[in-house]
C-alpha positions in Angstrom: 1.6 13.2 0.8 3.3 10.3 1.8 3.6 7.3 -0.2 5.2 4.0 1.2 5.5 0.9 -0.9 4.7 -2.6 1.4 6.1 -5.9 0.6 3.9 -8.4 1.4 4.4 -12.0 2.3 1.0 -14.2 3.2 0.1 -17.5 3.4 -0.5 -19.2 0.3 -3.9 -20.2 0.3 -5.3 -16.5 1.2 -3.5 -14.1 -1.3 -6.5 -13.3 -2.8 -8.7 -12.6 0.2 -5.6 -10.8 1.9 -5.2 -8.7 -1.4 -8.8 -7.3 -1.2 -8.8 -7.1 2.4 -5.8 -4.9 2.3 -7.1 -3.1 -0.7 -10.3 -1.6 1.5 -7.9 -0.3 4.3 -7.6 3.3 4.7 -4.6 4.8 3.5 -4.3 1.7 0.8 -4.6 3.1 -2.6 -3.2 0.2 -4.5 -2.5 -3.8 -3.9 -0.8 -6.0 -6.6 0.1 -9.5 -6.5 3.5 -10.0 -7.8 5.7 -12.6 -8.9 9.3 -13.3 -6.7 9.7 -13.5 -3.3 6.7 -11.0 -2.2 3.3 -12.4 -3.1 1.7 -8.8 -2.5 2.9 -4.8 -3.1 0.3 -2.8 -1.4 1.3 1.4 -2.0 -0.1 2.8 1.0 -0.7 7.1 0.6 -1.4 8.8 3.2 -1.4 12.8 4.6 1.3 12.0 8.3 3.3 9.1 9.6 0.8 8.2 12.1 -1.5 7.4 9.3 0.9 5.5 7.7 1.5 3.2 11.1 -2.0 2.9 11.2 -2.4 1.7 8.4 0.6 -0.5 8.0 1.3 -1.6 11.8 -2.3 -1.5 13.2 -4.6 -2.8 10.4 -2.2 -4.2 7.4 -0.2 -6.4 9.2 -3.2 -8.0 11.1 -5.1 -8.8 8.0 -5.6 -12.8 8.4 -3.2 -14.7 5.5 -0.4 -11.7 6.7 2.9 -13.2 7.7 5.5 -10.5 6.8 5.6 -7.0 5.5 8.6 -4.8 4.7 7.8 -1.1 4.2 9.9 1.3 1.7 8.7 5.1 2.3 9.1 7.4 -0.9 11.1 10.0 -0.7 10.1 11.8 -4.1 8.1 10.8 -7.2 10.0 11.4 -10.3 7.1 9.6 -12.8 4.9 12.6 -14.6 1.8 10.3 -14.2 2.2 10.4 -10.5 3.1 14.4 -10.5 0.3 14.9 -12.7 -2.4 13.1 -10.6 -1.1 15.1 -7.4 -1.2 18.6 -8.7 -4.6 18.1 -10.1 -6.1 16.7 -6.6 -9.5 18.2 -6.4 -10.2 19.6 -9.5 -12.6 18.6 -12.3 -11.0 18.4 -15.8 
């Protein structure tokens, strides 16, 4: 699994709409507005790179209200909430 974190810059007025756009894109599992100079961290996870420039460079980026994205891929998840919920990945509890 690839996860990439995507900082977000969009105009204003639309943060909200650009939010929930973003957050029904496949490969976006999570969008947040933040405080600071990004008004948006979207966590994009997704099975190869091409997915992930789909996702980012081919449907992200060309969400209306979008003016800027910066994209940090993950190289390892040390948080046991986040190692947890990918070992158990398809089975019922």
């Amino acid at each position: 699994m690839i996860t990439a974190f995507v900082l977000i810059k969009t105009d204003a007025s639309r943060i909200p709409e650009a939010a929930q756009e973003i957050s029904e894109l496949a490969g976006i599992s999570e969008v947040y507005s933040v405080t600071g100079e990004w008004d948006l961290i979207a966590i994009a996870r997704v099975t190869r790179h091409e997915d992930l420039a789909d996702a980012i460079a081919d449907r992200l980026s060309k969400v209306k209200g979008v003016v800027s994205t910066t994209t940090q891929i993950s190289f390892r998840a040390y948080s046991q909430h986040d190692l947890d919920a990918a070992f158990s990945l398809g089975f019922d509890d």
